[in-house]
C-alpha positions as CSV (number, residue, x, y, z in Angstrom):
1,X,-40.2,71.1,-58.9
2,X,-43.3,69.2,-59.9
3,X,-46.5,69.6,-58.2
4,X,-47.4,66.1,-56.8
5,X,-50.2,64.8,-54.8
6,X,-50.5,61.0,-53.4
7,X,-53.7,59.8,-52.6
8,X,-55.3,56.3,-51.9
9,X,-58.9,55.4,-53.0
10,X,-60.1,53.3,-49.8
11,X,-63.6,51.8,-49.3
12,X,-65.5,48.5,-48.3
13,X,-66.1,45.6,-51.0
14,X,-68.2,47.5,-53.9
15,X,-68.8,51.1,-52.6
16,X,-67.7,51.8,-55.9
17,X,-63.8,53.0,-55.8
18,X,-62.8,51.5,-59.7
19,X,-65.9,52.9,-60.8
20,X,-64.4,56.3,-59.2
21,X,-60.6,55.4,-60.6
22,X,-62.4,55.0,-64.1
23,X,-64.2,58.5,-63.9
24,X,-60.8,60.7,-62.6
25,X,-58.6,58.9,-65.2
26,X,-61.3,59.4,-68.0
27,X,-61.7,63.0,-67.1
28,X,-58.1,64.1,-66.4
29,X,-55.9,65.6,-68.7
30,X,-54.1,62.4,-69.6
31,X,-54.5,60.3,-73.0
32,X,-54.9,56.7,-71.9
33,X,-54.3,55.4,-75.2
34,X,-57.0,52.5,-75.9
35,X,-57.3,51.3,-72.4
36,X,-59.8,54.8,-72.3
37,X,-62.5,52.9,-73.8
38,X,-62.8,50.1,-71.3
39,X,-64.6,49.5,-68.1
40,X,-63.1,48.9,-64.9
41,X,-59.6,50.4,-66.4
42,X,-57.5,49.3,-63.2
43,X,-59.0,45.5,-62.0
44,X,-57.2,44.0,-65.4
45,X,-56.7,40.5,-63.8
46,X,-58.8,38.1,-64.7
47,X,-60.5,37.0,-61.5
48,X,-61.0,40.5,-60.4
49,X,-63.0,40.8,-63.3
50,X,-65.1,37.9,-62.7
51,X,-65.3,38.2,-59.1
52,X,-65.9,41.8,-59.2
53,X,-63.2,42.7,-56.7
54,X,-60.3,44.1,-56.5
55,X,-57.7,41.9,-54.9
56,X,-54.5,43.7,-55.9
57,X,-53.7,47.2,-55.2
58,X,-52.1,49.2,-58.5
59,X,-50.9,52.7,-59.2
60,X,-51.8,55.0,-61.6
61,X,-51.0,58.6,-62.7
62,X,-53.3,61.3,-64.0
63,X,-52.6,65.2,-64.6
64,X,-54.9,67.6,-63.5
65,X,-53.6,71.4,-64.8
66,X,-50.2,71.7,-64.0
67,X,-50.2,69.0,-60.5
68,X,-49.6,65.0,-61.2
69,X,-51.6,63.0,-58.9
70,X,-50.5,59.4,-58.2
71,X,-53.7,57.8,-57.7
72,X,-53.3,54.3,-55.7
73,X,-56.6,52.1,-56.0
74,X,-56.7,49.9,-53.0
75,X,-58.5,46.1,-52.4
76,X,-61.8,46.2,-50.2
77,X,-62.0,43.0,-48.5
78,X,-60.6,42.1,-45.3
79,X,-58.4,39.2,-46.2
80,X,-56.7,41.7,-48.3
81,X,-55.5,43.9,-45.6
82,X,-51.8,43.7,-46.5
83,X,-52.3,45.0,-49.7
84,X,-54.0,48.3,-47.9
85,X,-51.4,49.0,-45.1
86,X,-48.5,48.7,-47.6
87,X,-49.6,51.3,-49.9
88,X,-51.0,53.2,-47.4
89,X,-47.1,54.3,-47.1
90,X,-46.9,56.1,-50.3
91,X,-50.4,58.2,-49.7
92,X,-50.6,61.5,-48.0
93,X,-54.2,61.6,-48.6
94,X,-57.1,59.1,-48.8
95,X,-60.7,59.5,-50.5
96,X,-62.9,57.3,-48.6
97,X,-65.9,56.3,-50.6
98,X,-69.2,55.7,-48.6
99,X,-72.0,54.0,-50.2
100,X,-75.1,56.2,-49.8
101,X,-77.8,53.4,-48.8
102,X,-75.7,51.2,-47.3
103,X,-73.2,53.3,-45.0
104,X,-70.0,52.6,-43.4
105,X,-69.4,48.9,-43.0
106,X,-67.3,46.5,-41.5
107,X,-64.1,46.7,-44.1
108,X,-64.7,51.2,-43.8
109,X,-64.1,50.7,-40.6
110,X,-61.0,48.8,-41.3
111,X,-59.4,51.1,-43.8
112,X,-60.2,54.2,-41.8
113,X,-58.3,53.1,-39.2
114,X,-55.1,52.6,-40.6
115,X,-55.6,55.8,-43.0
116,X,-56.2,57.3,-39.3
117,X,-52.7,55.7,-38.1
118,X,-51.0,57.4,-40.7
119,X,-52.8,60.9,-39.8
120,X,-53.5,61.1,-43.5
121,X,-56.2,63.7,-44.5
122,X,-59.4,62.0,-45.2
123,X,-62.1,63.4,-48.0
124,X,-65.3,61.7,-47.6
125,X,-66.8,60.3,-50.8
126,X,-70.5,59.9,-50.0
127,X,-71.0,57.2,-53.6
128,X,-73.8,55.9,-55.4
129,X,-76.1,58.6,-54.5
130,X,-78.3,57.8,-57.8
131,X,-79.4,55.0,-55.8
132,X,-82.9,55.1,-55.1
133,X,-83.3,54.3,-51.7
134,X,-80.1,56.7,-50.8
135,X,-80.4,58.2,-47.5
136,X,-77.7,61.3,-47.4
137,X,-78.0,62.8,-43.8
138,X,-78.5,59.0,-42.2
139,X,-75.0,58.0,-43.9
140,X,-73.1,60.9,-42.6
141,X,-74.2,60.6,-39.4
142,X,-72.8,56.8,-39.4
143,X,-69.6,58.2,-40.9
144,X,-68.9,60.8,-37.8
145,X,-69.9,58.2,-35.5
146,X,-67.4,55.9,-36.7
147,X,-64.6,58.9,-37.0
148,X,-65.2,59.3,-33.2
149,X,-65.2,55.6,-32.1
150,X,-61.6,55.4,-34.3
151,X,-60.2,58.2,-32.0
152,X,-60.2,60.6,-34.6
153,X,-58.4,64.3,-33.5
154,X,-60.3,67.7,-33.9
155,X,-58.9,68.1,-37.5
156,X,-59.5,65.1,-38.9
157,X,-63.2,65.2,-37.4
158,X,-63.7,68.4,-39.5
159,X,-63.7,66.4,-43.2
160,X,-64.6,67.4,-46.6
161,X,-67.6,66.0,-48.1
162,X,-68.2,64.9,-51.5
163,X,-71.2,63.6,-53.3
164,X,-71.0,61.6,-56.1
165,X,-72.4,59.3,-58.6
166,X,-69.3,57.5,-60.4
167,X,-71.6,55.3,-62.7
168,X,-72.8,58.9,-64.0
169,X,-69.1,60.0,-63.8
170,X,-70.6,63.2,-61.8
171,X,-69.8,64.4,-58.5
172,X,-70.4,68.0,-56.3
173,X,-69.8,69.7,-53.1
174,X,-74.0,69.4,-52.5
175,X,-76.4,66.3,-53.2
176,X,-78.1,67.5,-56.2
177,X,-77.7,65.0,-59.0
178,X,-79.0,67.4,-61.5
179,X,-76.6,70.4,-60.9
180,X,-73.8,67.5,-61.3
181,X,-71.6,67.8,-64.5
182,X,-68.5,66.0,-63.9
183,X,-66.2,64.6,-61.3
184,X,-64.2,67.9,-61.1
185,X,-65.1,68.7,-57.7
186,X,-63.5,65.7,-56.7
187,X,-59.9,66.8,-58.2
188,X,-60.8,70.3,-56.9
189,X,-61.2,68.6,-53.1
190,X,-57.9,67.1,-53.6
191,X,-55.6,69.8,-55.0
192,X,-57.5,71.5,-52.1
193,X,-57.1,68.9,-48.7
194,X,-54.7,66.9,-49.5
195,X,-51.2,68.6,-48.3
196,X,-48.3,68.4,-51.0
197,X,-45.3,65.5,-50.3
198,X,-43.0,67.0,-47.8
199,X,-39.0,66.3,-47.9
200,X,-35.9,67.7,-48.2
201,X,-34.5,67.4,-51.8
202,X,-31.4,68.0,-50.9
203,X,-31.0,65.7,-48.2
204,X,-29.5,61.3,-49.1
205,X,-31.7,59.4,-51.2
206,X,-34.6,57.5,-49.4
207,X,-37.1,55.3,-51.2
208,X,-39.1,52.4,-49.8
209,X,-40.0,49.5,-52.0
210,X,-43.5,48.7,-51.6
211,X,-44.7,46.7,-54.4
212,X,-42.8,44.2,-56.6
213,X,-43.2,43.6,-60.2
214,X,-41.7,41.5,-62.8
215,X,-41.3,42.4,-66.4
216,X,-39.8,40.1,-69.4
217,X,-37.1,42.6,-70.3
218,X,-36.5,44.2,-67.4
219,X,-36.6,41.5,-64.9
220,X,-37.8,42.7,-61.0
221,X,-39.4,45.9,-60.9
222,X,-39.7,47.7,-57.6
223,X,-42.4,50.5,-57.0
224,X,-42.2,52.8,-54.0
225,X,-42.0,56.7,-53.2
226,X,-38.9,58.7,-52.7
227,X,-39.1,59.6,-49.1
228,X,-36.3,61.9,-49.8
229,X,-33.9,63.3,-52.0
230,X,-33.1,62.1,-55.7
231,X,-32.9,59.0,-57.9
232,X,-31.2,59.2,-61.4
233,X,-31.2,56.5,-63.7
234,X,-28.0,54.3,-64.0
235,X,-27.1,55.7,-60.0
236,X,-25.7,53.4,-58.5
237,X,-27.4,53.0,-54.8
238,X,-27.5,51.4,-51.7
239,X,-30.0,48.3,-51.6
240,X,-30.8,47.9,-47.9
241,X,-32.8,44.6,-47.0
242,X,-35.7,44.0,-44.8
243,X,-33.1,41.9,-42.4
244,X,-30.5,45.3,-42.5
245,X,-28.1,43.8,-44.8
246,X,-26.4,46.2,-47.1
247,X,-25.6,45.8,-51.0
248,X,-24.1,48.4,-53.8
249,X,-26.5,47.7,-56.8
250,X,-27.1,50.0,-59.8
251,X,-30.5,51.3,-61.4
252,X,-30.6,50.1,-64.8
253,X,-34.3,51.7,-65.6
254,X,-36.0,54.2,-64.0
255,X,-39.7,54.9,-64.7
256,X,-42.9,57.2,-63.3
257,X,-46.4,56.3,-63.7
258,X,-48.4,58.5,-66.3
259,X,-52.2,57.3,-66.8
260,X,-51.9,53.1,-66.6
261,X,-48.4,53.0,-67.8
262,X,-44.9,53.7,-67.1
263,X,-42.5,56.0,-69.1
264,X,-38.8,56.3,-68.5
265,X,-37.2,59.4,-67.1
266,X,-33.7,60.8,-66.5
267,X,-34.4,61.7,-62.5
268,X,-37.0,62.0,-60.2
269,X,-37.4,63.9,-57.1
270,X,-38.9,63.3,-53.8
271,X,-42.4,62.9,-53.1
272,X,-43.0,61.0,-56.5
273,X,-44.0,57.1,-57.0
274,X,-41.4,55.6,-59.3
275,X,-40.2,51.9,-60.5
276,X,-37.1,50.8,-60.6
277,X,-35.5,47.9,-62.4
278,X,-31.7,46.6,-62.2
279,X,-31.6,45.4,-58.4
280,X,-31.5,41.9,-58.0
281,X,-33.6,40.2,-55.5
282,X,-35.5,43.6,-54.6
283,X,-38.1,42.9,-52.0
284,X,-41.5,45.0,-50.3
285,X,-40.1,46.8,-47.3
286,X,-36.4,47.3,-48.6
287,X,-34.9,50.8,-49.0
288,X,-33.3,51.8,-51.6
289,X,-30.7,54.6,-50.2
290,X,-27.9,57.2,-51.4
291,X,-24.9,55.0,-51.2
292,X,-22.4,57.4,-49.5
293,X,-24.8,57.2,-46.8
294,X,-26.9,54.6,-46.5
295,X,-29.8,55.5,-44.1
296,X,-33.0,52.5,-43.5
297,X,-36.5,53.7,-43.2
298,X,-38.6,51.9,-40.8
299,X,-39.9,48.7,-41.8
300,X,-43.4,47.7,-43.2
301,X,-45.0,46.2,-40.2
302,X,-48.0,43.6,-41.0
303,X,-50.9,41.8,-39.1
304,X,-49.5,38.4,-39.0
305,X,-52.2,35.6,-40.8
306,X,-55.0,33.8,-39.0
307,X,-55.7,30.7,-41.4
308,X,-53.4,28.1,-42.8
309,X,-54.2,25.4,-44.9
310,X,-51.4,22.3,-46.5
311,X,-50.8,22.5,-49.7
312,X,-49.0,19.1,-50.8
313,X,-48.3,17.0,-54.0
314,X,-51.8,15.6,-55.5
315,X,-51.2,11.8,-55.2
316,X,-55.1,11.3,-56.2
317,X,-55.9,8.6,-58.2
318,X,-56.2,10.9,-60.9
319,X,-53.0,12.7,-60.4
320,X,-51.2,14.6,-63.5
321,X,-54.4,14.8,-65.2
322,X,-55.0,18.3,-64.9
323,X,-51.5,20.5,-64.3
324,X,-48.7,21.0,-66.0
325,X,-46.4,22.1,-63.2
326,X,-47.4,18.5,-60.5
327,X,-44.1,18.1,-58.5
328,X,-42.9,19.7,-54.9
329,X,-39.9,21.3,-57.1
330,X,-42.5,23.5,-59.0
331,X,-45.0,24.2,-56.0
332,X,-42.2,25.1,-53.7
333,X,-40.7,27.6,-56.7
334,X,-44.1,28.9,-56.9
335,X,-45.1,29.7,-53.2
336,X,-41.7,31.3,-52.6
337,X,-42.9,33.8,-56.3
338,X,-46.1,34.5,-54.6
339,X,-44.2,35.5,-51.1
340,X,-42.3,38.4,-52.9
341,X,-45.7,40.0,-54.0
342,X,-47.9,39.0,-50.7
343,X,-45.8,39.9,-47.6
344,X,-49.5,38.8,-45.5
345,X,-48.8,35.5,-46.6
346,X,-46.2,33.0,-44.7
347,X,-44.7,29.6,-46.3
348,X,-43.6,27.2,-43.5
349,X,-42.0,23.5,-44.6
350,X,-44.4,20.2,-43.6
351,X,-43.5,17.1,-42.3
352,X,-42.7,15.6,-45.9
353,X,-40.9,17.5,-48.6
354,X,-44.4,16.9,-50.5
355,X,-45.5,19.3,-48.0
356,X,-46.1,23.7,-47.6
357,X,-47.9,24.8,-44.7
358,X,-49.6,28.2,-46.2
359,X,-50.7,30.9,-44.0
360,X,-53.0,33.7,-44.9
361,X,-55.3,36.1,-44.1
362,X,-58.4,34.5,-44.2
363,X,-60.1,32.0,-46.7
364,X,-60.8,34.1,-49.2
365,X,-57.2,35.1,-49.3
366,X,-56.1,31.6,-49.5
367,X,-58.6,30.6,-52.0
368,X,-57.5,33.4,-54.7
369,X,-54.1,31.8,-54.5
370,X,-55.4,28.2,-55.1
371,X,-57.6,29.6,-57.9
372,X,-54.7,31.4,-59.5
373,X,-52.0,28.8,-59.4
374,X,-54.7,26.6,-60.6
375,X,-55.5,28.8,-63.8
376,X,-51.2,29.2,-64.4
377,X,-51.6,25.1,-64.3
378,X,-50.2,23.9,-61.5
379,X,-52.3,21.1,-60.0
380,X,-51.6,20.3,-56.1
381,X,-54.3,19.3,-53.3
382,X,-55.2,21.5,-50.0
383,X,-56.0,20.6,-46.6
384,X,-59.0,21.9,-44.5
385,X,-58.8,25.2,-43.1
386,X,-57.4,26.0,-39.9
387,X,-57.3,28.7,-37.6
388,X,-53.4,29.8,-36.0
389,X,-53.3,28.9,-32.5
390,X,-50.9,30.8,-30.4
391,X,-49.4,30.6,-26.6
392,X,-49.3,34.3,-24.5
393,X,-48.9,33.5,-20.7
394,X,-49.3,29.9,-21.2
395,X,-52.9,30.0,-22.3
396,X,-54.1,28.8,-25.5
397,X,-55.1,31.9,-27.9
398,X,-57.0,31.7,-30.8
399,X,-58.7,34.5,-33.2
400,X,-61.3,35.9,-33.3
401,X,-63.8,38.3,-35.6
402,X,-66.7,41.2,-35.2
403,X,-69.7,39.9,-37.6
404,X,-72.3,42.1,-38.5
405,X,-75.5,40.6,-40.0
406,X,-78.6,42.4,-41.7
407,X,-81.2,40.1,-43.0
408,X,-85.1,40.4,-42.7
409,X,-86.6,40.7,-38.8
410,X,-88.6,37.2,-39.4
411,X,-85.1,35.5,-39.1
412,X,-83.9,36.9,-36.1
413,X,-84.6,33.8,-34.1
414,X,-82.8,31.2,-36.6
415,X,-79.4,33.8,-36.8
416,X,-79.1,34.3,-32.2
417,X,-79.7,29.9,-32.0
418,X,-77.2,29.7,-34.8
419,X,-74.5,32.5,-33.3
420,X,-75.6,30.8,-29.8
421,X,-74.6,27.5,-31.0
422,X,-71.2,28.7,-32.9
423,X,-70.1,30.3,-29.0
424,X,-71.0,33.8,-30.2
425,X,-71.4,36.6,-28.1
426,X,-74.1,39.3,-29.0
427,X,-73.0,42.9,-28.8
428,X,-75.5,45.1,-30.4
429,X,-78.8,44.7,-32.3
430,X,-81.4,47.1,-34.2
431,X,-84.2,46.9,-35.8
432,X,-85.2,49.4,-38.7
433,X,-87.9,49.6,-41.7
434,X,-88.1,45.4,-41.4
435,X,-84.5,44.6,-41.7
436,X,-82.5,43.7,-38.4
437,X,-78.9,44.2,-37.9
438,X,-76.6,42.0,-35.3
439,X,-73.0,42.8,-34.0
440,X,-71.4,39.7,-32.8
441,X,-67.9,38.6,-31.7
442,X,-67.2,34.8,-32.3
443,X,-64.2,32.9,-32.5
444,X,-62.9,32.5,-36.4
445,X,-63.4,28.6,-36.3
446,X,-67.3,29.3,-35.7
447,X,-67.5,30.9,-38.7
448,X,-66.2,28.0,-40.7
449,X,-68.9,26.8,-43.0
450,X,-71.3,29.5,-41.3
451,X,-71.7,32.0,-44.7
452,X,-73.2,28.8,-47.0
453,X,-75.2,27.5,-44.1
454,X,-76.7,31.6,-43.5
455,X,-77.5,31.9,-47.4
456,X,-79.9,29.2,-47.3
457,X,-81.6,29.7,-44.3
458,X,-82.1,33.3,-45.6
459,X,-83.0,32.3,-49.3
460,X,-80.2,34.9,-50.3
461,X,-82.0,37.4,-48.7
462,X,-78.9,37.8,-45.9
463,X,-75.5,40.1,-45.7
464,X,-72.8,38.9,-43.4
465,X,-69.6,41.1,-43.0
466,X,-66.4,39.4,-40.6
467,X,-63.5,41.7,-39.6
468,X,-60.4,40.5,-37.6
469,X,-61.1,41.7,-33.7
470,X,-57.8,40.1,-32.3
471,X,-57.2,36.8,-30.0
472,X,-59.0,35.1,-27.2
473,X,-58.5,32.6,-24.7
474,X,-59.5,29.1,-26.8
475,X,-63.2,28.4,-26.3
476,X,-64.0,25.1,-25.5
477,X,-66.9,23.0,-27.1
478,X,-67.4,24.8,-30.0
479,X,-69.0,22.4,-32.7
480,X,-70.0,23.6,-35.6
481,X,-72.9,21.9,-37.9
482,X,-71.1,18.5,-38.6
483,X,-72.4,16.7,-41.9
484,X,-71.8,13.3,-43.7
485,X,-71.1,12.8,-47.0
486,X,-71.6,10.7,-49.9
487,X,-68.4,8.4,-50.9
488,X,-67.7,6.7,-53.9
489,X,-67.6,2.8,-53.2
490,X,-65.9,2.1,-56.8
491,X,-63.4,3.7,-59.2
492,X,-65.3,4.3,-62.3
493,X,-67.6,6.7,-64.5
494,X,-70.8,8.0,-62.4
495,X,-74.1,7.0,-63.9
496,X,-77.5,8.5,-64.2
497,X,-79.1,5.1,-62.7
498,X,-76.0,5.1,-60.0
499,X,-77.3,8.6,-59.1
500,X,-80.6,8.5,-59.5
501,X,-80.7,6.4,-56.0
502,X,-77.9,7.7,-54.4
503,X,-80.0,10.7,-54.4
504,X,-82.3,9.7,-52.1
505,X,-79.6,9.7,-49.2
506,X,-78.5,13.0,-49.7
507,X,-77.5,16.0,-52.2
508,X,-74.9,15.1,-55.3
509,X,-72.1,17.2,-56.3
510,X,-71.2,15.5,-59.7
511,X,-73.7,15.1,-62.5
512,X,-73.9,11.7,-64.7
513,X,-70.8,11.0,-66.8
514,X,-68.0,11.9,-64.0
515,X,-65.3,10.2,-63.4
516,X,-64.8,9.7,-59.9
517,X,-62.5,7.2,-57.9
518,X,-62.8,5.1,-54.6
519,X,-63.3,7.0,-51.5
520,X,-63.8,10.6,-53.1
521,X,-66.8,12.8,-51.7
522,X,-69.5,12.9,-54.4
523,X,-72.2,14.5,-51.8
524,X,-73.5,15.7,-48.2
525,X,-75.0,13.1,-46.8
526,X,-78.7,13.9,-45.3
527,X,-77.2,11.9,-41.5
528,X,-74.4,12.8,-39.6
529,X,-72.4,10.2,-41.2
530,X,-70.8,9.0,-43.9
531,X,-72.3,6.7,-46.6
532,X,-70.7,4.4,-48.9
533,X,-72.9,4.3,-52.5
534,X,-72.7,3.0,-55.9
535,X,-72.5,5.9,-58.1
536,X,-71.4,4.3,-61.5
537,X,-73.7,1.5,-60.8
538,X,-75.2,-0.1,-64.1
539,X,-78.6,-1.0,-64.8
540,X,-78.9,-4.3,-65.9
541,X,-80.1,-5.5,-69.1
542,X,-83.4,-7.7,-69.8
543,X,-85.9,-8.8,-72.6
544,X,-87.9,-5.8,-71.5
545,X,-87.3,-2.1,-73.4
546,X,-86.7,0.7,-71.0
547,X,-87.2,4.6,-71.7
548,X,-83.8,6.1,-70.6
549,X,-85.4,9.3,-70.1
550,X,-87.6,8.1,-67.6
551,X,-84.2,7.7,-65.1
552,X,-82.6,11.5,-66.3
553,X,-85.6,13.0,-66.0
554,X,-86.1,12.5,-62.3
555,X,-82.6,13.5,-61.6
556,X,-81.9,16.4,-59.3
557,X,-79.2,19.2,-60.6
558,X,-76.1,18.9,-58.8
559,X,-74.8,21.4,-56.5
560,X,-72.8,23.8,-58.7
561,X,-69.8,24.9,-55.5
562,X,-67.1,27.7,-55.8
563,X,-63.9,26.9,-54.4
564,X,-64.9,29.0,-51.1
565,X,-67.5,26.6,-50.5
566,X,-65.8,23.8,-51.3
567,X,-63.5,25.0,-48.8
568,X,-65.8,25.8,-46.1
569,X,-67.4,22.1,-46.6
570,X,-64.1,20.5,-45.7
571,X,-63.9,22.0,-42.1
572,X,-67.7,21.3,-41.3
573,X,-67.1,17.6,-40.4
């Protein structure tokens, strides 16, 4: 019998847990092959890399001595909740990384509480404590505070502490950078705290799938932990489905994670994280069970979505210019892909056959998914942003979020008339060194264009953190900031003359030398309303010569917009 330890790496948005991940795997006894050279080893997608976030949870496996420790790096951000309770399932353990200036925040609080649910053993990772402005003692009194507001028990109020730098690749049991060599002591708290997998190896085969993968070869790959029992490769098993509908299937590969990658093995035994191949239609929260007796482990429950948005058939004026994939056939195949990996996402039909009605769990969640079908070259068109309404004892429900906001004292004024005017209600405020830090509740649709709107009024100087609180009775006469904007009053090719005086109304999204058609939004108007201007107007010709610098030079830079923003614009009017 192997010794095997399972342990999730759980944090808020860039406390540093890949940064950890790259330091453990680096200084394990396990040859990564090439992949040891890079940075950021586990966020290998593309927009992880850019964004600087990791949206997808993945395994890994390192060897320290004789014990293999399944290492499971989890998302930080909130819209990517379903990621974290899913593979929450396979841990016994959780290292929950702190940052040391900043403290718990919105998202720890998050994770804890479902590490919590699970009565996992929790290691405190106090991060980053290179920083200069660190403060050690202030942190970990925020961190037991927020252990005893989750309801923690006696044991799991008496946590292990570990300090650590993970840029430096150091970490000890004490905060002293300088007597730090290596992250050792982190593997040490592990082998130490975290208990070993327990199960009965004799007892029927048990395994829950939950993540899915897809290789060219092998076709579906399901990942999951043997709850129980054995799995041999070419068994055949019992594929039980989320609905309780039973199939004989057989294993046709059967692999375990060692480093990044996976290596094929004759059998594994409980406790371990394995993927399997051969099982047709293999989906998160199925068991895979011994197939003289087929037993079904409880099901993966999730926090059902709080957005939704339309996605549709682009029938733009400029439709098919972009995509390759442009028709319902291909957007409907690719939603239904994107539900066997994402079980926090929900796919409803519209009133046309053009039309998806895509539910998530926030923007952010949503807007990774445009952004990614966009990049495989599918080419659709979205609707605004809306928040789920639901009916419990015939009132109206809708959801609602806990913001916290730090941004210097001198703005205090501008963020309580802006929260006032969104139908937020104020439940805690500080003041310390300068900066002031607000707690409000406020309904999810007042947040709706609220983040680009804070940014400015701050000149970037503001942090706003959102977490989903639960539902409220619908609040009535919430409005947020409605805007104009600038339309396009003629298909055609924008011009720096055009712009040059549309300018004056209001601020441009497009530069000179876009094409644009009739009634697309080219800008925010300055008014309440919107404004119909001549963009590709053309500056007629006369006897007289004319410096054509003279009209570019006065032109204002466009507003460069992510896709969030863009987002957040289209539900502010």
């Amino acid at each position: 019998m192997k010794k095997i330890r399972n342990i999730a790496i759980i944090a808020h948005v860039d406390h540093g847990k890949s940064t950890l991940v790259d330091a453990m795997m680096r200084q394990s006894d396990t040859d990564l092959g090439r992949l040891g050279d890079q940075e950021m080893i586990m966020d290998f997608n593309d927009l992880e890399r850019e964004r600087g976030i990791t949206i997808f949870s993945k395994n890994a496996a390192v060897y320290y001595g004789d014990t293999k420790i399944n290492i499971i790096d989890t998302p930080g951000h909130a819209d990517f909740g379903g990621e974290v309770e899913r593979v929450l399932n396979m841990a016994d353990g959780v290292l929950l990384l702190v940052d040391a200036q900043e403290g718990p925040m919105p998202q720890t609080r998050f994770v804890l509480k479902k590490a919590l649910s699970f009565n996992h053993k929790v290691i405190v990772v106090i991060n980053k404590i290179d920083k200069p402005n660190a403060r050690i003692n202030y942190v970990l009194d925020k961190v037991l505070d927020l252990f005893i507001e989750l309801g923690a028990n006696d044991e799991q109020l008496n946590f292990p502490i570990v300090y650590a730098a993970s840029k430096l690749a150091k970490a000890g049991l004490t905060p002293e950078l300088d007597k730090m060599t290596d992250v050792r002591p982190v593997f040490d708290a592990v082998l130490k705290y975290i208990p070993e997998p327990k199960f009965d190896p004799t007892a029927p085969l048990q395994m829950m799938v939950v993540t899915v993968g897809y290789d060219n070869y092998k076709g579906r790959i399901g990942i999951g932990r043997i709850y129980q029992g054995m799995i041999k490769n070419s068994q055949q098993v019992m594929h039980i489905s989320r609905e309780g509908k039973n199939k004989i299937a057989k294993i046709s590969s059967l692999m375990t994670f060692v480093g990044l990658g996976k290596v094929e093995v004759g059998e594994c035994e409980a406790g371990d994280i394995v993927a399997i191949s051969g099982i047709d239609n293999i989906n998160i929260g199925d068991t895979i069970a011994d197939i003289n007796n087929p037993l079904a482990l409880p099901p993966i429950s999730i926090e059902k979505p709080t957005v939704k948005m339309i996605f549709s058939v682009n029938n733009s004026p400029f439709a098919g210019e972009e995509g390759d994939y442009c028709t319902s056939r291909n957007l409907k195949e690719r939603l239904e892909k994107e539900l066997d990996n994402d079980v926090a996402l929900r796919v409803d039909a519209g009133k046309s056959t053009d039309e998806f009605i895509v539910s998530g769990r926030g923007e952010l969640h949503l807007g990774i998914l445009i952004e990614t079908m966009r990049r495989e070259g599918y080419e659709f068109q979205v609707s605004k942003p809306e928040v789920i309404l639901k009916e419990e004892g015939g009132k109206t429900m809708e959801p609602a979020e806990d913001i916290w906001i730090e941004a210097p004292e001198k703005y205090s004024g501008m963020i309580i008339e802006r929260m006032n005017n969104r139908k937020g209600s104020m439940k805690n405020m500080s003041v310390e060194n300068g900066i002031v830090t607000f707690h409000f509740n406020i309904p999810t649709r007042g947040l709706i264009g609220f983040r680009n709107e804070f940014m400015i009024e701050t000149k970037g100087l503001g942090i706003v953190n959102t977490l989903f609180s639960g539902y409220i009775p619908f609040v009535e006469g919430l409005k947020t900031n409605p805007h104009g904007s600038i339309i396009v009053h003629e298909t055609g090719v924008t011009t720096a003359y055009g712009l040059l005086i549309a300018q004056e109304r209001g601020e441009m999204f497009v530069g000179p030398g876009t094409k644009v058609y009739e009634g697309q939004v080219v800008g925010q108007n300055a008014k309440a309303m919107d404004l119909p201007v001549h963009v590709c107007r053309q500056k007629q010709l006369t006897n007289f010569r004319a410096k054509t610098d003279a009209v570019t030079n006065d032109l204002i830079p466009p507003r460069a917009m992510s896709l969030e923003q863009h987002l957040e614009y289209q539900n502010r009017g």
